[in-house]
ZAMILUM-345158 format. One record per residue (C-alpha): residue number from 0; residue in three letters; chain; x, y, z. Coordinates in nm, 2 decimals. Each point is the difference from the previous one (the first is absolute). Example, Ala and Ser with C-alpha at 12.3 -4.5 7.8 and 13.67 -1.06 7.14 Angstrom:
BEGIN
  num  residu  chaine       x       y       z
    0     ALA       A    1.23   -0.45    0.78
    1     SER       A    0.14    0.34   -0.07
//
This chain:
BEGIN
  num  residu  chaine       x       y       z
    0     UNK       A    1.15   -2.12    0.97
    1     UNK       A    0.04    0.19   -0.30
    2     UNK       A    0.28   -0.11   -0.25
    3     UNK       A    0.30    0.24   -0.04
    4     UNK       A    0.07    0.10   -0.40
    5     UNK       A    0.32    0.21    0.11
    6     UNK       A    0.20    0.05    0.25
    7     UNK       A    0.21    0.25    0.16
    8     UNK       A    0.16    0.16    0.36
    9     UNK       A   -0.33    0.09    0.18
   10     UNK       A   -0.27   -0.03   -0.21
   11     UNK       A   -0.15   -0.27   -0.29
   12     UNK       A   -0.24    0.02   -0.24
   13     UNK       A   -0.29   -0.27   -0.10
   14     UNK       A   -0.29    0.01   -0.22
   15     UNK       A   -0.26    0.31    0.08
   16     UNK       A   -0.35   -0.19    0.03
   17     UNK       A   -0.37    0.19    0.11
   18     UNK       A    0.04   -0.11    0.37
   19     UNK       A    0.32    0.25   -0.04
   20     UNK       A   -0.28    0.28   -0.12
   21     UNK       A   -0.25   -0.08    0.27
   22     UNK       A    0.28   -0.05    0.27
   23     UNK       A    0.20    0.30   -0.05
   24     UNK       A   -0.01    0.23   -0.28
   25     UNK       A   -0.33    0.07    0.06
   26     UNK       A    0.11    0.17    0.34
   27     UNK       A    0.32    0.17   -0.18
   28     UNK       A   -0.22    0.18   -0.32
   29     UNK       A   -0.23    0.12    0.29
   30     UNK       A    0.28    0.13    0.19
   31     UNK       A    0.02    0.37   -0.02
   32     UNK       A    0.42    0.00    0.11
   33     UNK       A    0.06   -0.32   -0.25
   34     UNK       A   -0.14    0.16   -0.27
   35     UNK       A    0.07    0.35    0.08
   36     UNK       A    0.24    0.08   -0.32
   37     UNK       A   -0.19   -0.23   -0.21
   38     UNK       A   -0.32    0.01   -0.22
   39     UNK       A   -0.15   -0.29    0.14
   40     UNK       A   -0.13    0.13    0.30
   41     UNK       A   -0.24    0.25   -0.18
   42     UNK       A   -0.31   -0.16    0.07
   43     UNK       A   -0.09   -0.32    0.25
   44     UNK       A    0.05   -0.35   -0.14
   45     UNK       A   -0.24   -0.29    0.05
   46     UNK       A    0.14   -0.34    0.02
   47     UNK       A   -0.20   -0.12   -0.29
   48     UNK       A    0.15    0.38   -0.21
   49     UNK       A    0.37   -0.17    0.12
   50     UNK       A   -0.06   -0.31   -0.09
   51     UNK       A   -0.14    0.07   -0.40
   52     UNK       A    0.34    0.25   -0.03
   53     UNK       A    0.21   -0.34    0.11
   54     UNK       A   -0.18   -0.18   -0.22
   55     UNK       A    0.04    0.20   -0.31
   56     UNK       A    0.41    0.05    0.10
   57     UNK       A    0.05   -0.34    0.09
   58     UNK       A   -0.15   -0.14   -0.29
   59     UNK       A    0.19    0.23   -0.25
   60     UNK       A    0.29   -0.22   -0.10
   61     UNK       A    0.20    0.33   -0.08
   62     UNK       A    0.03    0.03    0.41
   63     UNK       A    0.18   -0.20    0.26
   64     UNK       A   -0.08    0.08    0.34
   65     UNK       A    0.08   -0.14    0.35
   66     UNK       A   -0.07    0.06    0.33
   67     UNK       A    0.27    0.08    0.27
   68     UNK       A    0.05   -0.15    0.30
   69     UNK       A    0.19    0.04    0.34
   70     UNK       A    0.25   -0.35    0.02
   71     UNK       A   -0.01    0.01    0.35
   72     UNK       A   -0.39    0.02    0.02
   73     UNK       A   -0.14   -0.12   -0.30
   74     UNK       A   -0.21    0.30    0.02
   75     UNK       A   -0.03    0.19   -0.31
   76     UNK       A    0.09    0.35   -0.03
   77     UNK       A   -0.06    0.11   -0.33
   78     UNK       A   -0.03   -0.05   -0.36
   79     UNK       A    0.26    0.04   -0.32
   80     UNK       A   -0.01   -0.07   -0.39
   81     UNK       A    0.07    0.10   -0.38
   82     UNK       A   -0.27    0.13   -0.17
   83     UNK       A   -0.08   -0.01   -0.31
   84     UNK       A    0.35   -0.18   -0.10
   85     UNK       A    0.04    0.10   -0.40
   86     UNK       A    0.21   -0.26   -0.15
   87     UNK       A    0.13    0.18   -0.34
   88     UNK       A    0.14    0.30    0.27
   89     UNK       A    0.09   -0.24    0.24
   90     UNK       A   -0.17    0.24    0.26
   91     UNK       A   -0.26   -0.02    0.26
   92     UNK       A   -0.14    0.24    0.33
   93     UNK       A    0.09   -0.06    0.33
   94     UNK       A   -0.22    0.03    0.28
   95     UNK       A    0.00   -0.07    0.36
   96     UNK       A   -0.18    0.08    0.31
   97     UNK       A    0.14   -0.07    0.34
   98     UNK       A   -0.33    0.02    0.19
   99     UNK       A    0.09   -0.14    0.35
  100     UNK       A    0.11    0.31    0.17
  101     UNK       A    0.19   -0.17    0.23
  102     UNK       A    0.32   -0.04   -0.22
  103     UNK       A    0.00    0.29   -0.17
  104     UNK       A    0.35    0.16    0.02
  105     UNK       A    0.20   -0.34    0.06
  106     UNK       A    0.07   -0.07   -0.39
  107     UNK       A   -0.22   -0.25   -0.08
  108     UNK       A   -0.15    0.22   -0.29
  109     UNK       A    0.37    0.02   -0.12
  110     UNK       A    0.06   -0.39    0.01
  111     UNK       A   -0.34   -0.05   -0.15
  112     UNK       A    0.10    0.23   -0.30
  113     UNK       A    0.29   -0.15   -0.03
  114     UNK       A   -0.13   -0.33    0.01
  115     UNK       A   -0.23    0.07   -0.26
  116     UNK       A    0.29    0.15   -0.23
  117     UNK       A    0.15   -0.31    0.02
  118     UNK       A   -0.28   -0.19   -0.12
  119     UNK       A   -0.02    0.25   -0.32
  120     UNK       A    0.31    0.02   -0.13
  121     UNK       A    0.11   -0.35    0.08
  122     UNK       A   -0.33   -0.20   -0.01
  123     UNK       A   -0.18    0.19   -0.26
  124     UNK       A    0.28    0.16   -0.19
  125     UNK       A   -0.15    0.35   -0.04
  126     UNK       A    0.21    0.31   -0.03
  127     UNK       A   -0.17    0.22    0.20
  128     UNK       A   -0.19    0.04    0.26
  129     UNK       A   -0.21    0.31    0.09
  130     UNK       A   -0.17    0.19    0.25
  131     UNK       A   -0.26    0.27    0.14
  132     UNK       A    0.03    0.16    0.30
  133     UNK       A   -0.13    0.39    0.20
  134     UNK       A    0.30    0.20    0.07
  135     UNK       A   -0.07    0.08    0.33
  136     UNK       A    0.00   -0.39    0.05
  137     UNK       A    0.36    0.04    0.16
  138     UNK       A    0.06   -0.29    0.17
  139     UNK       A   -0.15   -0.22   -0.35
  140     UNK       A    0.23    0.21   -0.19
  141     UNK       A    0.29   -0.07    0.22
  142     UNK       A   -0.07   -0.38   -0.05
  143     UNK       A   -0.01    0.02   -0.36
  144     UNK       A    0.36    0.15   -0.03
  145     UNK       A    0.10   -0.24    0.27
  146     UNK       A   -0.09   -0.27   -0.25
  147     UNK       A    0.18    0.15   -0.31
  148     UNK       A   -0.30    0.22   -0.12
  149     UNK       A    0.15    0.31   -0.21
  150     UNK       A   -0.34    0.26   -0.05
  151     UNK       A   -0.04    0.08   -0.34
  152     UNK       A   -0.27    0.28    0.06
  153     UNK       A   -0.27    0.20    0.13
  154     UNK       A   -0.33    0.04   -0.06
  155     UNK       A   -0.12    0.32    0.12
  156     UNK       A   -0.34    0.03    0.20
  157     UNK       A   -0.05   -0.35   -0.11
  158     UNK       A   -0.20   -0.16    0.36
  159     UNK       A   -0.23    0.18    0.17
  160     UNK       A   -0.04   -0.15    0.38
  161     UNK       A   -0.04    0.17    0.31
  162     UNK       A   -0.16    0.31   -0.14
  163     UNK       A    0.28    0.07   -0.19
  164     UNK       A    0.20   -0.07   -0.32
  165     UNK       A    0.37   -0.17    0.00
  166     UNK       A    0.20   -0.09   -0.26
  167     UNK       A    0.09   -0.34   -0.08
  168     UNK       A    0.35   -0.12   -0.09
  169     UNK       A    0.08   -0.24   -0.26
  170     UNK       A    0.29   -0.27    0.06
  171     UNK       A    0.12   -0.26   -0.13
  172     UNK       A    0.30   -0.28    0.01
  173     UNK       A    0.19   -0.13   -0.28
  174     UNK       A    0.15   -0.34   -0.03
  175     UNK       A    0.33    0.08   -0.03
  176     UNK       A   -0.05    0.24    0.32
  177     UNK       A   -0.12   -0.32    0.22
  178     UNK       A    0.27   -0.18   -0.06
  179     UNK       A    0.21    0.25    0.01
  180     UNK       A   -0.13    0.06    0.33
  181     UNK       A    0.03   -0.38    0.04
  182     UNK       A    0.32   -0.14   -0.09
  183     UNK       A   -0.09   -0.11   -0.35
  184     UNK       A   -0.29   -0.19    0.15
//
């Protein structure tokens, strides 16, 4: 049994260890619908290509990165983190991947975010936290502003996928806009 690091309604997240990469991301980066508005997916991925990319993120101290899992399975879902955390800005990336299509559309992307929010401003005391994602990703986009994102722009043309070119929009969450959102909290 793996040991919980946080905690919320339906989901938790734990440490994100190689058996995670061999067990199920490998099967999600090869998915052609889980990847569909992302650039990973260009190209197959071996388990040993997967595993060197963990091993360079995980072992860059700027990132924190856990996976998700299901409470009432145990079963993990997906995977979430800060990137490249800067501390004179007080900023870092987020990004998540909810891989199990199984739950997609039941908000556990949403709870994961805000989880992970959480965990910045409260935990790590940054000030920002930011975020990537294709435009025509609607139901990612949805979550985002469900979890207090505000987009600050667009980058035009910026991912090509699918034989075409979409823009990308730039958002972000302040602080003071989480707890806002939060009570003070």
């Amino acid at each position: 049994m793996k040991t919980y690091y946080l905690t919320g309604k339906k989901i938790y997240f734990r440490s994100y260890e190689p058996e995670d990469v061999k067990d199920n991301v490998f099967n999600w980066v090869n998915d052609p619908e889980v990847t569909y508005f992302m650039l990973t997916g260009q190209k197959p991925m071996t388990v040993e290509a997967l595993l060197k990319e963990y091993e360079t993120l995980i072992s860059d101290p700027r990132n924190v990165i856990f996976a998700v899992a299901d409470k009432k399975t145990g079963k993990m879902i997906g995977t979430i983190g800060l990137y490249n955390v800067r501390p004179v800005t007080c900023a870092a990336e987020l990004r998540i991947i909810i891989g199990e299509k199984k739950v997609w559309g039941k908000g556990y992307g949403t709870e994961a975010c805000l989880m992970l929010l959480d965990y910045a401003f409260n935990r790590l005391n940054l000030h920002k936290v930011f975020l990537g994602v294709n435009s025509d990703n609607k139901s990612a986009v949805k979550c985002y502003k469900k979890a207090g994102f505000i987009e600050e722009g667009i980058l035009r043309d910026e991912i090509y996928r699918n034989g075409k070119f979409y823009d990308a929009l730039r958002m972000s969450i302040l602080r003071a806009e989480y707890e806002k959102l939060n009570g003070g909290k």
